[in-house]
N, C-alpha and C positions, 0 to 999 in steps of 0.2 A: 806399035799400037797407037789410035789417034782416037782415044775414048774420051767422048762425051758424057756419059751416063753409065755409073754404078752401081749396081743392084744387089743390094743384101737379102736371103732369106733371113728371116726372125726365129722360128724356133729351131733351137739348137743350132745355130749360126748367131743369133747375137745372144738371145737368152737362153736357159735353161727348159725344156719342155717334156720328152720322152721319159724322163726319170720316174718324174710328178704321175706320167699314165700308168708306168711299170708300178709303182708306188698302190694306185686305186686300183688295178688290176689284182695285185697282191690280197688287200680288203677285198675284194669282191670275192677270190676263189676262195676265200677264208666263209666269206658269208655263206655260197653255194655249194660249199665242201660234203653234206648231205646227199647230194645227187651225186655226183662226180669228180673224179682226180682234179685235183691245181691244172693237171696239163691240158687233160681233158675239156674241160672248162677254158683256161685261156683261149684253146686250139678253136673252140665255138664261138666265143666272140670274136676270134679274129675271123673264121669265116662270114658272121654275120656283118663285122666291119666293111668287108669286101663286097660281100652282097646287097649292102645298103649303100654306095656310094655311089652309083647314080639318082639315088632319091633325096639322101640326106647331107651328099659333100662330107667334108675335112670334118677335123673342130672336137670341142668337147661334148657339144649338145650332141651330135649327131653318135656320138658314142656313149653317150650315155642313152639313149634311144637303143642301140644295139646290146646292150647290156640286159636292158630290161628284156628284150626279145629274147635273148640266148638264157637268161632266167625261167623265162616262162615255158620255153623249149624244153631245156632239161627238167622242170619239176613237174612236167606233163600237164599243164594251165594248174598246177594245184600250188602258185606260188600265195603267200600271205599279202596283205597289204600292207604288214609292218615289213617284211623283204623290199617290196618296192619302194617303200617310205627311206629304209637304210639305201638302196641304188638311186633314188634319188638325191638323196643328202651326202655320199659321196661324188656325185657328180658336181652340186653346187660349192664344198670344198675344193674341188680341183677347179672348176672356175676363181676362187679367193685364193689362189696360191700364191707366193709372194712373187714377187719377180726377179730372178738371180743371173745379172750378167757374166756372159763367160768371159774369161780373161782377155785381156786386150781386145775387146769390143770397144768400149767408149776412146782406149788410147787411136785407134786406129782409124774411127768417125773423125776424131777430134781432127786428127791430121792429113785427111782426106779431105773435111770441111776448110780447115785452113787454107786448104792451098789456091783455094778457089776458081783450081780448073776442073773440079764436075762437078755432074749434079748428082747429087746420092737419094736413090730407092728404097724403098721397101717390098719384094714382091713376094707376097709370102700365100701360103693357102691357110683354111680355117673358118672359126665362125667369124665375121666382122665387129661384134661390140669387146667377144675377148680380145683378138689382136690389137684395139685400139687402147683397152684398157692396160696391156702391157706396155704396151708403144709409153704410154702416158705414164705410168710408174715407173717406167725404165730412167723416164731422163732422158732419151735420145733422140724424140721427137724434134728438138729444136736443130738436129744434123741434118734429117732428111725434106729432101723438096719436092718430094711424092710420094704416096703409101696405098700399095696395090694388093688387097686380098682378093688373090683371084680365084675362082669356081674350081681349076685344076690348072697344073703347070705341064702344059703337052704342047706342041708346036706354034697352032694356035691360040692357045692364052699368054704366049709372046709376042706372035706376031703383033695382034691386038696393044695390049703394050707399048711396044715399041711407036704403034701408027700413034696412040695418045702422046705419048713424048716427042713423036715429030724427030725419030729419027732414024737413022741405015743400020741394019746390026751390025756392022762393022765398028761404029763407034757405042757400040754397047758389052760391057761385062758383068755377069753374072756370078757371085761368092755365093756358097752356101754348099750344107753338109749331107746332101741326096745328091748321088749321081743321078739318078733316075729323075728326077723334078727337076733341078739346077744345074745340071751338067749337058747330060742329053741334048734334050729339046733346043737348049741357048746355040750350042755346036750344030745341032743339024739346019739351024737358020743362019748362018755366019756369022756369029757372036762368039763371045771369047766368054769362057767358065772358069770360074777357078772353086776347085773340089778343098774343102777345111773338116773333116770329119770331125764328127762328136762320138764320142766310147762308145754310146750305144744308138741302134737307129731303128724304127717302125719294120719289122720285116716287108712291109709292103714298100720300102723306099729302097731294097737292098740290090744291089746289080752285082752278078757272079761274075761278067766277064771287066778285063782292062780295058782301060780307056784309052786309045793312042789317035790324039788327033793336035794338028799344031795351034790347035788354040786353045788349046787343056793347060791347063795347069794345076798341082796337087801341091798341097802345104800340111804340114802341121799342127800350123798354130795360124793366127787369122790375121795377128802382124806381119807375118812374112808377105803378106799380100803387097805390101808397100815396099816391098824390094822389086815391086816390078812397075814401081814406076819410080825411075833412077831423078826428075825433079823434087823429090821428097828429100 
């Protein structure tokens, strides 16, 4: 490999995120448990999830919007405005959520930035003032020498990408814990992926089949990534 540019996904590839959803998601089916089952209810906002993502993008705002819709859905518009007042004020919680890096994240910045043969990314989806706000409590801002919230991660919003960085996908790779966002798309443009799974994932990020392609690579843990480049 003759990599220029390394690109980290941010949630649940460097920090904590999906837990934090499952967590308000929890709270929410508790609050709407009048109308309908926990499952029930989960299963409608994830359809309205899906069905608002070409209007509303990634992110926490955009699902907190879809929350309130799949409320007002199931309570047939006879929802309160103290209900909406509670869905709104968990959604502004899970925006103040602390910010928890995963294990050997910062080890593994630290010595990739050291080495000072790349340049390290950020290309992550979501709203933009959250991810900068985490970027920014994290600590890890001073590793990276780009930070890219993009609209979606599909062939196109790398290629894009890649033309701002000014460079070949061949000397680009791609870390992060969606095959479907970060694995995919990087591989079918000639770029190199490496797949670091988190315990749990968005079912909308989930892919059922294997991935067999020679510029895959699957890990662990997100140090190991530094075993593949033998100057470290």
């Amino acid at each position: 490999m003759d990599l220029k540019v390394i690109a980290f996904d941010a949630d649940d590839t460097l920090f904590i995120n999906e837990p934090f959803f499952e967590e308000t998601e929890k709270a929410f089916c508790v609050l709407m448990e009048d109308y309908l089952s926990h499952k029930s209810i989960s299963q409608e906002v994830y359809l309205n999830q899906i069905k608002n993502l070409p209007l509303y993008g990634y992110g926490i705002k955009a699902y907190i919007l879809s929350m309130i819709e799949t409320a007002i859905k199931i309570s047939h518009g006879t929802l309160s405005t103290k209900h909406i007042e509670r869905i709104l004020d968990l959604g502004k919680e899970l925006l103040q959520k602390p910010v928890e890096l995963i294990d050997g994240v910062e080890e593994t910045l630290q010595a990739l930035h050291q080495s000072g043969r790349y340049k390290l990314v950020v290309a992550t989806k979501g709203d933009l003032k959250d991810q900068q706000r985490k970027l920014h409590d994290s600590g890890l801002g001073p590793y990276f020498h780009h930070i890219e919230v993009m609209a979606d991660k599909e062939v196109i919003n790398y290629e894009k990408l890649l033309k701002r960085l000014e460079i070949e996908p061949q000397h680009f790779m791609m870390i992060g814990n969606s095959l479907k966002s970060d694995v995919l798309p990087v591989l079918e443009i000639g770029g190199y992926a490496c797949h670091v799974p988190f315990h749990t994932t968005w079912a909308f990020e989930r892919v059922d089949h294997e991935v067999r392609h020679p510029n895959f690579r699957a890990f662990k843990d997100i140090r190991d990534v530094l075993k593949l480049l033998p100057e470290l």
